[in-house]
N, C-alpha and C positions, 0 to 999 in steps of 0.2 A: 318611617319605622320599618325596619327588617320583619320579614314573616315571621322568622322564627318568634322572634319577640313577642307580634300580634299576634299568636297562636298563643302564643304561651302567654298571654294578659286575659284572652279570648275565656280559657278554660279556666282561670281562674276566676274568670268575671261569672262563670255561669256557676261555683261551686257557690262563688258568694251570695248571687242572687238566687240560689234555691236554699242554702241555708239559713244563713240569716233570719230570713223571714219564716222558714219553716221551725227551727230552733225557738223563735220570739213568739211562734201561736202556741207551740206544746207549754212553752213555760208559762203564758198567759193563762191556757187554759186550765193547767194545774195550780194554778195560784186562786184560779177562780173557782174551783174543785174545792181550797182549803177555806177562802171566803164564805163560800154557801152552805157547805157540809163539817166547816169547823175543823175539819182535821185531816190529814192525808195519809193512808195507809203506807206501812212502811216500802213497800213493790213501789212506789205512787211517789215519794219521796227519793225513791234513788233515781226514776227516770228524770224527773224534772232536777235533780242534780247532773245525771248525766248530759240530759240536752243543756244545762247550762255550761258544762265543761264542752262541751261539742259546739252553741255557740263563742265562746272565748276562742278556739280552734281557728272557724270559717273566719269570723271577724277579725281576730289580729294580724292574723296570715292573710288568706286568702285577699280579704279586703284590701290588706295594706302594700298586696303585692300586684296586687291591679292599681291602683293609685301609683306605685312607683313607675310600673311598667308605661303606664299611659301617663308619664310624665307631671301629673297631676299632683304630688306630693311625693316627698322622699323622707321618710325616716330615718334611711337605713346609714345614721353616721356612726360611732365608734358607740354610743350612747342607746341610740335605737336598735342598732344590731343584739348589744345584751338585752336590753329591757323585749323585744319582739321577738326571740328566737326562747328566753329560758318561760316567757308566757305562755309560748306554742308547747313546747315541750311538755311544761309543768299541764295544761290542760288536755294534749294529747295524751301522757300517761293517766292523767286521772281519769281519760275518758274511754281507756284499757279498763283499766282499775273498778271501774264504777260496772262497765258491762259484765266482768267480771261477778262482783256482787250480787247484781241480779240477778244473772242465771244461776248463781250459788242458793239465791234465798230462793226463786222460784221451785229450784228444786227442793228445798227443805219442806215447800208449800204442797208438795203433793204426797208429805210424808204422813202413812196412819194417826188419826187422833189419838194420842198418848202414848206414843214411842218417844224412845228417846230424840228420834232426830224431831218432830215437832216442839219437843219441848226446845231443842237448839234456836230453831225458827222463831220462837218466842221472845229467846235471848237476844237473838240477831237485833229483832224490834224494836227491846229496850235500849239497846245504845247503840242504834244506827248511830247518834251525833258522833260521838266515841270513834266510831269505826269513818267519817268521813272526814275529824279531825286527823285519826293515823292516816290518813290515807292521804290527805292535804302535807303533812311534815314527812312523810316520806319519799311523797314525790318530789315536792320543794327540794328538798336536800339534795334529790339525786341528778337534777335539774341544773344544780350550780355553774358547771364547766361553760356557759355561754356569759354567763358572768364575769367567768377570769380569762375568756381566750377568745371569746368574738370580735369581730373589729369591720367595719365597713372596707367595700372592697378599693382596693386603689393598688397603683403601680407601683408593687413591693417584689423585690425578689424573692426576700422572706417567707412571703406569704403560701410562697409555694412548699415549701418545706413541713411535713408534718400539719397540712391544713386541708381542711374540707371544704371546699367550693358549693356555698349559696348561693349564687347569684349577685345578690346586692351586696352581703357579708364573705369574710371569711371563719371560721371556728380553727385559730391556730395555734397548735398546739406546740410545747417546748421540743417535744418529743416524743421521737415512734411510739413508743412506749407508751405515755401516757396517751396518746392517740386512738390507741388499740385498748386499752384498759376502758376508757373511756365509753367507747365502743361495745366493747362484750357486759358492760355494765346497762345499757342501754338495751341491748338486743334481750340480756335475761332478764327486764324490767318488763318487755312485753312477751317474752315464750312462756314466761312460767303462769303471768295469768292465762295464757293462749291455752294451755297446757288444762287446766282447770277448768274454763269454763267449757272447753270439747268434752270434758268427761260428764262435767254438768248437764251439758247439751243432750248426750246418751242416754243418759237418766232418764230426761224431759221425754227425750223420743221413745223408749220405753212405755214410759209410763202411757202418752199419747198414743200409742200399738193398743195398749189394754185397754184405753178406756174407749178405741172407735171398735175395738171385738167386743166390750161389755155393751155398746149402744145400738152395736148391729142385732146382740142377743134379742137386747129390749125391744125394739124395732118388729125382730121378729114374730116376738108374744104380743103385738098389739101398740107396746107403747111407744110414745114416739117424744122426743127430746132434743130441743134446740144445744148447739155447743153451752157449755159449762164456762163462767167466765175465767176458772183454773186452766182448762182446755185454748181460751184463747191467749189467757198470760203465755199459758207454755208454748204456744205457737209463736207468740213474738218475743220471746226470750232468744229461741231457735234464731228465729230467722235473722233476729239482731247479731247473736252469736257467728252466723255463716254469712254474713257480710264483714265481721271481724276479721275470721277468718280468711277471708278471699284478700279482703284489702292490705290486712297491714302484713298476711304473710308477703302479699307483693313488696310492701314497705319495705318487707324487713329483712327482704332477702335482695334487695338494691342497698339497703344500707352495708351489707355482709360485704357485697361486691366493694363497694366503696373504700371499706378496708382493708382488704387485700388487695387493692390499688397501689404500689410501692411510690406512685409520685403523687402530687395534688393534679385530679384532672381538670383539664383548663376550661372547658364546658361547662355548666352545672346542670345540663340536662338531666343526670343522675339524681341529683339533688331535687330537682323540679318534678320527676317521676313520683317520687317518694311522699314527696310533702301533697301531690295530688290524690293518690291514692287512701293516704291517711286522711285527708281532709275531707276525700269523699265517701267516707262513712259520715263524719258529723256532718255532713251535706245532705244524706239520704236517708239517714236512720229516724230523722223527726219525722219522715213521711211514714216510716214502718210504722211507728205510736200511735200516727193519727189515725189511720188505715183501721187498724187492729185492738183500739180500744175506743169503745162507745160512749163510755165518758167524755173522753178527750175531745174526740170526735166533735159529741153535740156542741161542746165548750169552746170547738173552735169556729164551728159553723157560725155558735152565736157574735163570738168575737169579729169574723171576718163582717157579718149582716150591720155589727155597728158600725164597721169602718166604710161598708159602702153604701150605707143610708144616707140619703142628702142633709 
């Protein structure tokens, strides 16, 4: 096997084996949250959708791409390329989409009781399902193009023309045009929630400036007060937010390059960059949850204490 190759199976082997298994205890331990306490708050119902769209991420891709690489299994024929690239897609935007969300409702969570935006936050609750069924048919829809123009890679002239270089696949298209459309549809499917949930994020950090000047006040008359678990949502709303931000602007500004590439580049390192950097948000972010919420947390401690009891 070429280095380059081993390298590049290497880092995907390690996205897999931290997410995967970090993905499978946060959704374990949220299921066992709904189990014991009956019910899961709406904040609490979108994380454990997003770690399941972020697991679908690491697992179809990432796994399936260390298996091809280490010659272990290949998917990737005209068949697998559509079904494994519109899966990646469809759960990478909803796993935009969904942190999005979050840091939308978090903020609404720190809105005065009986303002309007509380009452929004209320709304929000009642039909989360509502809002991650649109969220499921929008992304789906805009998803399609691996559908109609993927095709496993092989010695095609063709393929060069109006085609984007995966590695295992090509994504080839009729035409510049649709190429590029393609493209600017995909780039403002993640800027605009990007766009959103920074402002969201602003909020969040506001609001966190006020509330550690109101606890220094109290601190200073005497009393004293551990974080607020509003204080630690919004701390890991944030911090999920600024690993959004860090990774998939890297994503999404190699995909930008990509198309303004006037020929198909013969590499897919470009491609391999991109789909790393995305992946490693849903590779890192179940450890931000477990970290940062104490529910989770003990639910997972208990989870892992049964897996290593003899």
């Amino acid at each position: 096997m070429i280095p380059d190759a081993l390298t590049r199976g290497l880092l995907f082997l390690s996205l897999a084996v931290t997410g995967i298994p970090g993905n499978t205890v946060v959704i374990c331990a949220f299921l066992s949250l709904a189990y014991h306490e009956g019910r899961l708050s709406p904040a609490d119902a979108i994380v454990l959708h997003l770690a399941s769209a972020n697991l679908a991420v690491v697992a179809v891709r990432c796994l399936l791409e260390v298996l091809a690489t280490f010659d272990v299994y290949n998917v990737f024929d005209d068949n697998g390329c559509k079904a494994v690239i519109f899966i990646y897609r469809t759960s990478r935007s909803l796993s935009i989409w969904l942190t999005f969300v979050l840091s939308a409702y978090q903020c609404l969570s720190v809105a005065p009781p009986g303002s309007r935006w509380a009452g929004v936050r209320v709304l929000v609750g009642q039909y989360l399902g509502v809002i991650f069924l649109a969220l499921w048919l929008i992304n789906t829809s805009m998803s399609v193009a691996p559908l109609l123009f993927a095709v496993g890679a092989r010695n095609d002239s063709k393929l060069t023309q109006n085609a984007i270089n995966v590695e295992f696949c090509f994504l080839s298209f009729p035409s510049r045009l649709s190429r590029d459309a393609n493209g600017a549809a995909q780039v403002g499917r993640d800027v605009v929630p990007m766009a959103l949930m920074a402002t969201a994020s602003l909020v969040l950090l506001v609001f966190l400036y006020r509330h550690s000047r109101r606890t220094e006040a109290l601190r200073s008359g005497g009393a004293r007060q551990g974080p607020s678990a509003e204080r630690r949502a919004a701390v890991t709303v944030v911090t999920l937010v600024t690993l959004y931000v860090l990774f998939y602007g890297v994503d999404n500004g190699l995909w930008v390059y990509t198309l303004t590439v006037p020929q198909t580049l013969g590499s897919s390192l470009i491609s391999d960059l991109r789909i790393f950097f995305s992946s490693l948000y849903a590779a890192v972010s179940p450890l931000v949850i477990i970290v940062s919420n104490k529910k989770v947390s003990q639910r997972a401690k208990e989870a892992l204490g049964r897996c290593s009891a003899p």
